[in-house]
N, CA and C atoms as a LAMMPS dump frame, in Angstrom:
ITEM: TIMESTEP
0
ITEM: NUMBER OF ATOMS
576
ITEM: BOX BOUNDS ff ff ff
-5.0000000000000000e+02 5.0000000000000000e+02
-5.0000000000000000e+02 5.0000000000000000e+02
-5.0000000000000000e+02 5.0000000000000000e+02
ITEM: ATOMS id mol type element x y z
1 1 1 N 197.299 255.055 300.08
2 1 2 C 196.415 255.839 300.939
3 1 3 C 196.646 255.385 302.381
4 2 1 N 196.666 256.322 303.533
5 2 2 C 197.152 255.759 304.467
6 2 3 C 195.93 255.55 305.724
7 3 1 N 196.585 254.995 306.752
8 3 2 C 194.874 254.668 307.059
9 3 3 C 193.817 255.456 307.708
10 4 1 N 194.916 256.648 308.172
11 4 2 C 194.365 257.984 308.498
12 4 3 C 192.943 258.838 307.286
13 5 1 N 193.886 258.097 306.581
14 5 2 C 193.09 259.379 305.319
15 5 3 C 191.507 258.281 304.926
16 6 1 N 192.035 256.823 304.671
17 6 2 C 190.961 255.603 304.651
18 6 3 C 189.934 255.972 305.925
19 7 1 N 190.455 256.362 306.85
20 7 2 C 189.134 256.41 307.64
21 7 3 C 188.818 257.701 307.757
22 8 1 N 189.333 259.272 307.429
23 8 2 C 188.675 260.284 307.133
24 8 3 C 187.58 260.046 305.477
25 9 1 N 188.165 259.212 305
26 9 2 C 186.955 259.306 303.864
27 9 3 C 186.231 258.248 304.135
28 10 1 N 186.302 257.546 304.7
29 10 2 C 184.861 256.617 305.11
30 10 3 C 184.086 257.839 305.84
31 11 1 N 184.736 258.252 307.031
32 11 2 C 183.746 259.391 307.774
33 11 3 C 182.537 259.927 306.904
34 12 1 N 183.669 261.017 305.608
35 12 2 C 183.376 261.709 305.134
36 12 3 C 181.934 261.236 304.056
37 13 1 N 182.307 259.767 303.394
38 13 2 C 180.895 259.207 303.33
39 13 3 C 179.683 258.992 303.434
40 14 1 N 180.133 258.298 305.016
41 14 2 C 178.681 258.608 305.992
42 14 3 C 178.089 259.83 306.214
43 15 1 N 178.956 260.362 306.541
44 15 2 C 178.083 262.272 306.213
45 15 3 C 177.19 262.041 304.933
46 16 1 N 177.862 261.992 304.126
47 16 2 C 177.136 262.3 302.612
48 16 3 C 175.823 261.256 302.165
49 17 1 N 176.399 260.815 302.791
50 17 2 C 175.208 259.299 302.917
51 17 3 C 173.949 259.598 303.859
52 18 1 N 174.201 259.987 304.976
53 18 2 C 173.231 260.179 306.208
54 18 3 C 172.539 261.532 305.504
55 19 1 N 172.97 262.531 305.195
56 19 2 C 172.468 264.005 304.94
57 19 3 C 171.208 264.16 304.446
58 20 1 N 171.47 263.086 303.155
59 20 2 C 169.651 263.681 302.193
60 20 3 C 168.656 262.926 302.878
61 21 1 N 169.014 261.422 303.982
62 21 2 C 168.583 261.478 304.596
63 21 3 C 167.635 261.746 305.515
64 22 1 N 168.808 262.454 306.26
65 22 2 C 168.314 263.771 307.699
66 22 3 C 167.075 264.425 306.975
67 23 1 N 167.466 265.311 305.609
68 23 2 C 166.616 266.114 305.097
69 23 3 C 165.45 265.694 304.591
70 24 1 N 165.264 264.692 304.12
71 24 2 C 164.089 263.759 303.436
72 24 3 C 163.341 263.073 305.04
73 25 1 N 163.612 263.385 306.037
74 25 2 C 162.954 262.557 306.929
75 25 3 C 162.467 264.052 308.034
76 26 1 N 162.862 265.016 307.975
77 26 2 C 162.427 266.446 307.965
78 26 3 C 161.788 266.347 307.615
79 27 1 N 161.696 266.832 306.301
80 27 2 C 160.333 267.119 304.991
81 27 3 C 159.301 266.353 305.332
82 28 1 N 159.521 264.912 305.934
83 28 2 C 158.446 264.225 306.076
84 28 3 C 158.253 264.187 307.355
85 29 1 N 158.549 264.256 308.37
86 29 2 C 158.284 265.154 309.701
87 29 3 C 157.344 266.031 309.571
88 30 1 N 157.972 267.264 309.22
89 30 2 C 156.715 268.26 308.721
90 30 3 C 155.684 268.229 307.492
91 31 1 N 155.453 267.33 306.759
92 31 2 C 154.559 266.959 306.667
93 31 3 C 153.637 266.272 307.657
94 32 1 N 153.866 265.37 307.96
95 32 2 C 152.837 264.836 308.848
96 32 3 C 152.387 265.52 309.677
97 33 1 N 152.817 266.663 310.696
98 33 2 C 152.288 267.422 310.981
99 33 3 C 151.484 268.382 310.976
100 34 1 N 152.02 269.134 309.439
101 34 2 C 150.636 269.993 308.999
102 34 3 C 149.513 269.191 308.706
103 35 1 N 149.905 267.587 308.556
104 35 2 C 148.368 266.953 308.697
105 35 3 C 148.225 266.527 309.543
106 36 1 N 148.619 266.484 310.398
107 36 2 C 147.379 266.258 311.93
108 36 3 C 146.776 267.346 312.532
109 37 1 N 147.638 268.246 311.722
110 37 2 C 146.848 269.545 312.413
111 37 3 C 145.808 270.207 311.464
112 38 1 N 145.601 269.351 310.413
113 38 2 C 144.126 269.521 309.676
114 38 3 C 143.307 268.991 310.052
115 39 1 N 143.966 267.505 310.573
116 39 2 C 142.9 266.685 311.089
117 39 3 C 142.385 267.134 312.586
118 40 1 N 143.653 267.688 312.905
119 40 2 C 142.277 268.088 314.353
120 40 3 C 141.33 269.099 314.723
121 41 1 N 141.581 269.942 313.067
122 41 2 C 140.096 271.267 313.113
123 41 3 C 139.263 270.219 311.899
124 42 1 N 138.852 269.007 311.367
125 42 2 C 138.263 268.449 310.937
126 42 3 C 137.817 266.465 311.588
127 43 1 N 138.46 266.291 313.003
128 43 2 C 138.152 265.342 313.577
129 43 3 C 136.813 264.865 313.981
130 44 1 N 135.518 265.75 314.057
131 44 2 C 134.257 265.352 313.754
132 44 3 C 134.142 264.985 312.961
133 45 1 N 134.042 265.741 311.684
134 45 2 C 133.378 265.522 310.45
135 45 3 C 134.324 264.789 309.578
136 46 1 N 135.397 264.422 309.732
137 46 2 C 135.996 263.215 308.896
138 46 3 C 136.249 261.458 309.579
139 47 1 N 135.659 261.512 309.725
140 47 2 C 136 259.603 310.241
141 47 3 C 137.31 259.243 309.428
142 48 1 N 136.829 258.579 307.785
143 48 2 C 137.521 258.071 306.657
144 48 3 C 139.261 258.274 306.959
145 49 1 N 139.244 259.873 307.273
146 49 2 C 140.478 260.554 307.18
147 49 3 C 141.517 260.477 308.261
148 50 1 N 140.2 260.166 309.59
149 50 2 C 141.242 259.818 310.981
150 50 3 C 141.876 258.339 310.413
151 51 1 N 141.127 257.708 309.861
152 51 2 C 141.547 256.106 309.512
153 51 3 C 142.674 256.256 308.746
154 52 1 N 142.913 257.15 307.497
155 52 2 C 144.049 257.175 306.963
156 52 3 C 145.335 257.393 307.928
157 53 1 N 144.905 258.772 308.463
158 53 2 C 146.142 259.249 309.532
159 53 3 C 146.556 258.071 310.551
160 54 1 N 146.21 256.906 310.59
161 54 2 C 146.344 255.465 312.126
162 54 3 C 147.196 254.945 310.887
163 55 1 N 146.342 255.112 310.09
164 55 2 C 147.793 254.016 308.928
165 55 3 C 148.856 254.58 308.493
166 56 1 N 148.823 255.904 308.089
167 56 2 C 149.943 256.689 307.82
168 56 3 C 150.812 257.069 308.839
169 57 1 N 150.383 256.992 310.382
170 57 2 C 150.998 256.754 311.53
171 57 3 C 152.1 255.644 311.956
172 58 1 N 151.29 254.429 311.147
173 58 2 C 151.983 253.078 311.642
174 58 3 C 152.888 253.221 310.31
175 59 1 N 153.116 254.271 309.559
176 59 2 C 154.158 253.801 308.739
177 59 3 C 155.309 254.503 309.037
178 60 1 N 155.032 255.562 309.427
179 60 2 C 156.073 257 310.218
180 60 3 C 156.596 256.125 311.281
181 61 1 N 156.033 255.344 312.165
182 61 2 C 156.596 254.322 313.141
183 61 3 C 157.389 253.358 312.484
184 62 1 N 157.022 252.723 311.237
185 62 2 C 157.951 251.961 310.929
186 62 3 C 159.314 252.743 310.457
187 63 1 N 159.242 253.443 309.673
188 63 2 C 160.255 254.889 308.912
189 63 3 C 160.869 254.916 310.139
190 64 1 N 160.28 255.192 311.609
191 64 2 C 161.241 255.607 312.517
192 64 3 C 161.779 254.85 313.084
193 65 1 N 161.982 253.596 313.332
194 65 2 C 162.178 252.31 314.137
195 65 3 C 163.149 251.378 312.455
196 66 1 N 163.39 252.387 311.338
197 66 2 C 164.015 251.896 310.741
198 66 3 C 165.49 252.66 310.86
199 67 1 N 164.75 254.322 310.848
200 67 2 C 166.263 255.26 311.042
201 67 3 C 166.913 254.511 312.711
202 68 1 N 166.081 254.332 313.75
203 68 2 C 166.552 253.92 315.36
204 68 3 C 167.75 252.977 314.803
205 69 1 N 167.018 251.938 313.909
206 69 2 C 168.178 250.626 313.303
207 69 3 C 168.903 251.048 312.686
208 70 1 N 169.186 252.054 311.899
209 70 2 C 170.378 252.602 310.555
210 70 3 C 171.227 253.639 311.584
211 71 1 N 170.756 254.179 312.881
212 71 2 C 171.355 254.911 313.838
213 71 3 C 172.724 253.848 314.904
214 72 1 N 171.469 252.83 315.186
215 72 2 C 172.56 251.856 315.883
216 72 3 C 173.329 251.11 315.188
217 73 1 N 173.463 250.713 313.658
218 73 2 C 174.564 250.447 313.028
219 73 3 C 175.446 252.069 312.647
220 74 1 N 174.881 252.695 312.198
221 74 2 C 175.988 253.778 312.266
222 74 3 C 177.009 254.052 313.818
223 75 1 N 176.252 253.874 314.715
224 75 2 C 176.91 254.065 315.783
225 75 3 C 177.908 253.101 316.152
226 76 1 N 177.645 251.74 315.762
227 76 2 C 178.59 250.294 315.437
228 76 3 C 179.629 250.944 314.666
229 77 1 N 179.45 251.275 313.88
230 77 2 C 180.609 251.784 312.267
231 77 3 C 181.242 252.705 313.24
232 78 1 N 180.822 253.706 313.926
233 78 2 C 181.427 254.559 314.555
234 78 3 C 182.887 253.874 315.534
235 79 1 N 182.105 253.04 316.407
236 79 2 C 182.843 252.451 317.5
237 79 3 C 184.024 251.587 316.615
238 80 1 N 183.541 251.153 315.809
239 80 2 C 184.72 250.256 314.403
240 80 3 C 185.816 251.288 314.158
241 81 1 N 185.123 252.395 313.928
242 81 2 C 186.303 253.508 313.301
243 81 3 C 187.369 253.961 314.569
244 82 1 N 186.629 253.851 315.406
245 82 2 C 187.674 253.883 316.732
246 82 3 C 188.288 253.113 317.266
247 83 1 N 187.972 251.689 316.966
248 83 2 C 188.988 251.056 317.437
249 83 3 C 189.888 250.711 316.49
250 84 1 N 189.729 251.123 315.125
251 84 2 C 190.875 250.887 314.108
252 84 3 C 191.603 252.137 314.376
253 85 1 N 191.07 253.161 315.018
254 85 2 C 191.762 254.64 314.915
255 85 3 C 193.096 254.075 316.409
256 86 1 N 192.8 253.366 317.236
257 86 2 C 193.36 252.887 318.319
258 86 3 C 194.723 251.924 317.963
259 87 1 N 193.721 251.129 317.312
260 87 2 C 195.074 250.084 316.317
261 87 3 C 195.941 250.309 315.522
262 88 1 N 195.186 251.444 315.113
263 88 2 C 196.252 252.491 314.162
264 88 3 C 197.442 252.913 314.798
265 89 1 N 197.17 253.148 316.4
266 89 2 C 197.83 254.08 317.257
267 89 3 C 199.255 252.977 317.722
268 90 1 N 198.751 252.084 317.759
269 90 2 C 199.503 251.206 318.384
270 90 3 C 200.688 250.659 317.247
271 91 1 N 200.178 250.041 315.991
272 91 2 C 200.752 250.117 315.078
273 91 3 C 201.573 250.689 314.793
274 92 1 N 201.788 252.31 314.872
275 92 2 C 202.841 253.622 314.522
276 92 3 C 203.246 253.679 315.724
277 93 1 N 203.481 253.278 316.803
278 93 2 C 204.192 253.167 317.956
279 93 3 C 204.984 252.012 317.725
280 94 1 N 204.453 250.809 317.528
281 94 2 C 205.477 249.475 316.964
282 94 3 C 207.023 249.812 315.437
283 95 1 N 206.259 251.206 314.458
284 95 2 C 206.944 251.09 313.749
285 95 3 C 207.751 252.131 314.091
286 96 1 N 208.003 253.069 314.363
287 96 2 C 208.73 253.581 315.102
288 96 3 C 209.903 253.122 316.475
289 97 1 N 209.558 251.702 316.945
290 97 2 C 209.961 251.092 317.832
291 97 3 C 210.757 250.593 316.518
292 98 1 N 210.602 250.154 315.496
293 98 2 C 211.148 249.393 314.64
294 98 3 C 212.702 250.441 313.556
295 99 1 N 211.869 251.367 314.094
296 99 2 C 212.518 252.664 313.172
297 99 3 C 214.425 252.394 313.65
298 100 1 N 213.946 252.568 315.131
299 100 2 C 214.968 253.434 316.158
300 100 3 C 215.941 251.925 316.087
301 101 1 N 215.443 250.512 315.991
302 101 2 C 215.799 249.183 316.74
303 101 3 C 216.879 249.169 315.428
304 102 1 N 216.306 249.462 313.907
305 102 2 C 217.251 249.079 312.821
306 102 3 C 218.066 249.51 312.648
307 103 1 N 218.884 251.024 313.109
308 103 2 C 220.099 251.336 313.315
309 103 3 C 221.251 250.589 313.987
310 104 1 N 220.516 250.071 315.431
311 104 2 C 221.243 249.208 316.505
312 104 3 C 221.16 247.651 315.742
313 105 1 N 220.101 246.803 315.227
314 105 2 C 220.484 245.928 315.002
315 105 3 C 219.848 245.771 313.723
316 106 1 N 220.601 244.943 312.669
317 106 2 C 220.325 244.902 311.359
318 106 3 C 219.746 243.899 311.171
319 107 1 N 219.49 242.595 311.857
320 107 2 C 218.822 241.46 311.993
321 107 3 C 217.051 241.884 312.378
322 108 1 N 216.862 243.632 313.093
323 108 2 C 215.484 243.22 312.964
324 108 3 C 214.684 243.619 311.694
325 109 1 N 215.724 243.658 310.428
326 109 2 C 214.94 244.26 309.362
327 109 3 C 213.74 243.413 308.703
328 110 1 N 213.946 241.637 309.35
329 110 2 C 213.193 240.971 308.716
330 110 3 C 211.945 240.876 309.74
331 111 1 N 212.139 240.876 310.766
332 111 2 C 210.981 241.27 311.888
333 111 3 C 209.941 242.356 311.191
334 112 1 N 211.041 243.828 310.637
335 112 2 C 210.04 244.42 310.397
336 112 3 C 209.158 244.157 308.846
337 113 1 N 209.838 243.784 308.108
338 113 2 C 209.168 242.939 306.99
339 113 3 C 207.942 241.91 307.659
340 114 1 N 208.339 241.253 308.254
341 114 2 C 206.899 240.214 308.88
342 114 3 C 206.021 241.169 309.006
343 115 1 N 206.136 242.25 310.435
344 115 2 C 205.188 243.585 310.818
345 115 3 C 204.346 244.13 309.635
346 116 1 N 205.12 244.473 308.617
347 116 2 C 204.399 245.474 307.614
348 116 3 C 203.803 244.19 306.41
349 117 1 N 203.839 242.613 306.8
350 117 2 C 203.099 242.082 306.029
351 117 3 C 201.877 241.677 306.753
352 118 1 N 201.696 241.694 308.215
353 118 2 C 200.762 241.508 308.904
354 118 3 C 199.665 242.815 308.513
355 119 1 N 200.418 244.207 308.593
356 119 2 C 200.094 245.2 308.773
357 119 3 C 199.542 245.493 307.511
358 120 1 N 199.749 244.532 306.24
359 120 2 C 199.549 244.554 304.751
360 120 3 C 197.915 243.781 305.225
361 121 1 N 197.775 242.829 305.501
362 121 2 C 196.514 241.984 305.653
363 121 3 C 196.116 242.216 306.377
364 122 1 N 195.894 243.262 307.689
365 122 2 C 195.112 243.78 308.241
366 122 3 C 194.056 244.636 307.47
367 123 1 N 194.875 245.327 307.368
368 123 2 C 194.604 246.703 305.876
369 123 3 C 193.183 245.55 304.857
370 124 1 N 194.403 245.164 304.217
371 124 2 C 193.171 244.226 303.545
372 124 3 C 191.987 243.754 304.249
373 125 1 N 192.195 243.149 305.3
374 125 2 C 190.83 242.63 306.219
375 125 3 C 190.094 244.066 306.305
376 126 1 N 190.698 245.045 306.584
377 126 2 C 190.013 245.933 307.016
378 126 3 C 189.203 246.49 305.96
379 127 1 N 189.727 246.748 304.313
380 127 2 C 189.373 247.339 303.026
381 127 3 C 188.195 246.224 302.905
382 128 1 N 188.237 245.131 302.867
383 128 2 C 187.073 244.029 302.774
384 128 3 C 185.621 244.365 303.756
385 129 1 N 186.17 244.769 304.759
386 129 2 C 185.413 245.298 305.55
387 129 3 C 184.356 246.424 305.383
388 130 1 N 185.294 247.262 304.945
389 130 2 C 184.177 248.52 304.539
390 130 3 C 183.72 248.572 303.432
391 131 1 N 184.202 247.595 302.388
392 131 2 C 183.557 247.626 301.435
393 131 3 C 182.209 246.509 301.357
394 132 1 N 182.227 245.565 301.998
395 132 2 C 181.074 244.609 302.612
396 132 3 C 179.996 245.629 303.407
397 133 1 N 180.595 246.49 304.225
398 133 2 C 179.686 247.677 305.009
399 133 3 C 179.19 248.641 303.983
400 134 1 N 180.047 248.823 302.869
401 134 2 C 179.237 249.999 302.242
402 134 3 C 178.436 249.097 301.051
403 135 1 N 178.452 247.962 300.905
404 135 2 C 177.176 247.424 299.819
405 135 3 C 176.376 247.363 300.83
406 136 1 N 176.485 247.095 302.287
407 136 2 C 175.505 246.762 303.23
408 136 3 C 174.474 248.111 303.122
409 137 1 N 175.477 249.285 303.209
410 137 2 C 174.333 250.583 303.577
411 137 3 C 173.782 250.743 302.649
412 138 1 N 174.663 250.522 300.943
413 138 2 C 173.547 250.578 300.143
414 138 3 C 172.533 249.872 300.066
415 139 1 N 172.673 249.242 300.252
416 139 2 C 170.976 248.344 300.377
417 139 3 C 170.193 249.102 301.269
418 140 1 N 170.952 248.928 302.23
419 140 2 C 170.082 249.878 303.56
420 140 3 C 169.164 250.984 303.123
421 141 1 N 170.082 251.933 302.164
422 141 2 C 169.491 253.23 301.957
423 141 3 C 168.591 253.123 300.924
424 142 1 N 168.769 252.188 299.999
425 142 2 C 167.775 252.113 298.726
426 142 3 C 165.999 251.634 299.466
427 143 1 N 166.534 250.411 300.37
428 143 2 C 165.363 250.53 301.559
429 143 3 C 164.569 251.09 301.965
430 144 1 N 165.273 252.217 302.597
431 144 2 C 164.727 253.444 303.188
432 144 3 C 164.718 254.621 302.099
433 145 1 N 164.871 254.756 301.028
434 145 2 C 164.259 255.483 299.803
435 145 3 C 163.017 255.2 299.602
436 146 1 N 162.594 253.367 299.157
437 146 2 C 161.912 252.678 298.545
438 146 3 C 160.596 253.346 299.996
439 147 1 N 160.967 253.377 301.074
440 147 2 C 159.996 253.144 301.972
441 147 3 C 159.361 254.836 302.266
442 148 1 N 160.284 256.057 301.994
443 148 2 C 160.201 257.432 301.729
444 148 3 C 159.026 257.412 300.646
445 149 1 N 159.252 256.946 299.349
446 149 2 C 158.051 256.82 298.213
447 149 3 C 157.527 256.421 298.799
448 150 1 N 157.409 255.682 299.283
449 150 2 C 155.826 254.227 300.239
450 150 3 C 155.042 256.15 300.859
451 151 1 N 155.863 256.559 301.537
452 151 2 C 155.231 257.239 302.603
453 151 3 C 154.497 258.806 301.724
454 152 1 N 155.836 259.188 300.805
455 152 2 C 155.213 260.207 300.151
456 152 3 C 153.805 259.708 299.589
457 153 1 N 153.898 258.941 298.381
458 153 2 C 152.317 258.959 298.468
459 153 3 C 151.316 258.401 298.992
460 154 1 N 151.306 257.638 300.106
461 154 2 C 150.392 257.654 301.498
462 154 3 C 150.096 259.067 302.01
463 155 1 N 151.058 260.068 301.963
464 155 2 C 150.887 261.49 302.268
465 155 3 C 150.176 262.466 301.135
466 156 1 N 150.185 261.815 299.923
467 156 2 C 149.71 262.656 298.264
468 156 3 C 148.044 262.264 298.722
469 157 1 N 148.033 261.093 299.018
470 157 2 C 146.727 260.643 298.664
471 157 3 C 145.837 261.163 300.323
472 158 1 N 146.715 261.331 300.759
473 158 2 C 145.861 261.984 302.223
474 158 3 C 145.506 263.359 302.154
475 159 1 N 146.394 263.811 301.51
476 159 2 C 146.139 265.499 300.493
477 159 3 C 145.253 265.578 299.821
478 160 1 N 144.739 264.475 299.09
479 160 2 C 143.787 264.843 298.075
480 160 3 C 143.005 264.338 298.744
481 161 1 N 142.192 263.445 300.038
482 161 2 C 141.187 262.954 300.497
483 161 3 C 140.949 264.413 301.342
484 162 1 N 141.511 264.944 301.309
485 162 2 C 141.566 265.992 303.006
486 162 3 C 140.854 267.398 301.881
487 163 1 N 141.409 267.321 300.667
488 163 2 C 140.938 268.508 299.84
489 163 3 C 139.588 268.348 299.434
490 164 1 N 139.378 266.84 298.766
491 164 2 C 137.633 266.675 298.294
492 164 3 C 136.733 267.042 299.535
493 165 1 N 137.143 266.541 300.519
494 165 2 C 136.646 266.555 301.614
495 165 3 C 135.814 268.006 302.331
496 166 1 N 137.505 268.658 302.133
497 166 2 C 136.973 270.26 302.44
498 166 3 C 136.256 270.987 301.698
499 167 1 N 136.044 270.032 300.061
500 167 2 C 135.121 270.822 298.9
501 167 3 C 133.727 270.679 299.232
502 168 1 N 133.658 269.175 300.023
503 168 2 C 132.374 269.069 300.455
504 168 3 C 131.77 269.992 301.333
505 169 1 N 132.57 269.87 302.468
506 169 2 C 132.424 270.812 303.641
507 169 3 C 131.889 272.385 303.424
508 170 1 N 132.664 272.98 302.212
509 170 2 C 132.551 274.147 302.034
510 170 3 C 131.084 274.588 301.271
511 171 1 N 130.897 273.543 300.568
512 171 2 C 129.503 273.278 299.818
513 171 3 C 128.463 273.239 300.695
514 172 1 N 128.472 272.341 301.738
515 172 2 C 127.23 272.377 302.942
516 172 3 C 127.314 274.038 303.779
517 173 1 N 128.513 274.567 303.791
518 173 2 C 128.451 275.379 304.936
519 173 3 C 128.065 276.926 303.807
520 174 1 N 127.873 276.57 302.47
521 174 2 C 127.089 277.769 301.853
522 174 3 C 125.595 277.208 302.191
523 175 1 N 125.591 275.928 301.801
524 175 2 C 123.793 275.617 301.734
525 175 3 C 123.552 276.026 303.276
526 176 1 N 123.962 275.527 304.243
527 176 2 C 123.49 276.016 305.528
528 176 3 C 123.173 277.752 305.912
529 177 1 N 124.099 278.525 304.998
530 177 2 C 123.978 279.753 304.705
531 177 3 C 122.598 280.514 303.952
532 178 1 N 122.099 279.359 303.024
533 178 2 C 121.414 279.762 302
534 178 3 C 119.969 279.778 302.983
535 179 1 N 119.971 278.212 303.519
536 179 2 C 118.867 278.184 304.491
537 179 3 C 118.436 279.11 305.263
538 180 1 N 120.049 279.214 305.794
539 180 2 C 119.66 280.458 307.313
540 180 3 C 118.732 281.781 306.765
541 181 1 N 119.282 282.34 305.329
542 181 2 C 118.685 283.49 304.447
543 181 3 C 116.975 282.839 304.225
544 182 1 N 116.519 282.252 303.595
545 182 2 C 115.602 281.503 303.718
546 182 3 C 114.705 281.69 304.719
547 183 1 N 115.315 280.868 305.914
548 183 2 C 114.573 281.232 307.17
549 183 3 C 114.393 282.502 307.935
550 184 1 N 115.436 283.274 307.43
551 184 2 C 115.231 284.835 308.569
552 184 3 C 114.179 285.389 307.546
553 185 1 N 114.027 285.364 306.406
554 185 2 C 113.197 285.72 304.967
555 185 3 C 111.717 285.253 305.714
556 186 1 N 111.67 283.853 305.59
557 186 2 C 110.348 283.811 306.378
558 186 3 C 109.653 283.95 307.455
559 187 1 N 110.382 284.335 308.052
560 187 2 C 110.542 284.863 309.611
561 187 3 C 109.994 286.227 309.713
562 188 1 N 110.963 287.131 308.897
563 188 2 C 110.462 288.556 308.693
564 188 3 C 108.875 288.332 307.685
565 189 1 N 108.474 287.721 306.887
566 189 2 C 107.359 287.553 305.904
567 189 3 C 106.368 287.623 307.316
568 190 1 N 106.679 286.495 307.939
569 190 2 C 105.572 286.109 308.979
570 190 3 C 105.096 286.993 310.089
571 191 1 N 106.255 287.936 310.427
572 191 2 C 106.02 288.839 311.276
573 191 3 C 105.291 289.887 311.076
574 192 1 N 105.587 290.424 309.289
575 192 2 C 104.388 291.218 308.525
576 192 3 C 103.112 291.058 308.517
């Protein structure tokens, strides 16, 4: 595999890696939103619920100050891939220098043997490399899975406090109804 293609499929990785991601941190984006925006046509009458939303806040802060950290190592990996894409460059300029030199002299065939054993343990340093980086992200990502569940149901259970809640609500705002009937009832009685 050559190292062109080694670092189009690392790329191609990180895509696949970052994606469900992106999408799982969406989903939970908009979630949190349609709940703050319950909470702010119910910010009188729920205290309990603003308290959930400060904690379910400080966890969306942590979630986000974890992607900021999985952003600036991706962006590290990035700058890595470019300067091997550079070394790469330089490399196929040396062997080509080596190409043209072995016609003219037959003595540098062992030069280029040294080259392509350096160029053998680079490779290797480098394969060690990304494979140390990709147990790294897995961890990373199982992390930030583990911490997605944390958040989904911090978000389940804010759903169901926000629903009893509104069962209550809806219950007083018939009785307040029932009263009002009540009172215009005795109102009209009294006026008779």
């Amino acid at each position: 595999m050559s190292q062109a293609e080694l670092v189009q499929l690392m790329a191609e990785l990180l895509d696949q890696k970052l994606n469900p991601i992106h999408m799982r941190l969406d989903r939970i984006e908009g979630d949190v939103r349609a709940l703050q925006e319950g909470q702010a046509r119910l910010e009188g009458e729920i205290q309990a619920l603003k308290e959930g939303q400060a904690r379910l806040e400080g966890e969306v802060q942590l979630l986000q100050e974890g992607q900021a950290r999985l952003e600036q190592r991706l962006h590290r990996v990035e700058e890595d891939v470019r300067t091997l894409k550079a070394d790469m460059d330089m490399v196929k300029g040396d062997v080509q220098t080596l190409k043209a030199d072995m016609d003219m002299v037959k003595g540098d065939v062992q030069t280029l043997k040294e080259g392509q054993q350096r160029l053998e343990a680079k490779v290797e340093r480098v394969e060690e490399k990304v494979d140390n980086l990709t147990t790294e992200m897995r961890s990373h990502f199982r992390h930030i899975e583990n911490m997605l569940h944390k958040h989904q149901a911090a978000l389940d259970l804010a759903s169901r406090e926000f629903s009893i809640k509104q069962t209550s609500i809806d219950y007083l705002i018939k009785k307040v109804a029932e009263h009002d009937m009540e009172i215009f009832h005795l109102k009209h009685h009294l006026q008779l």
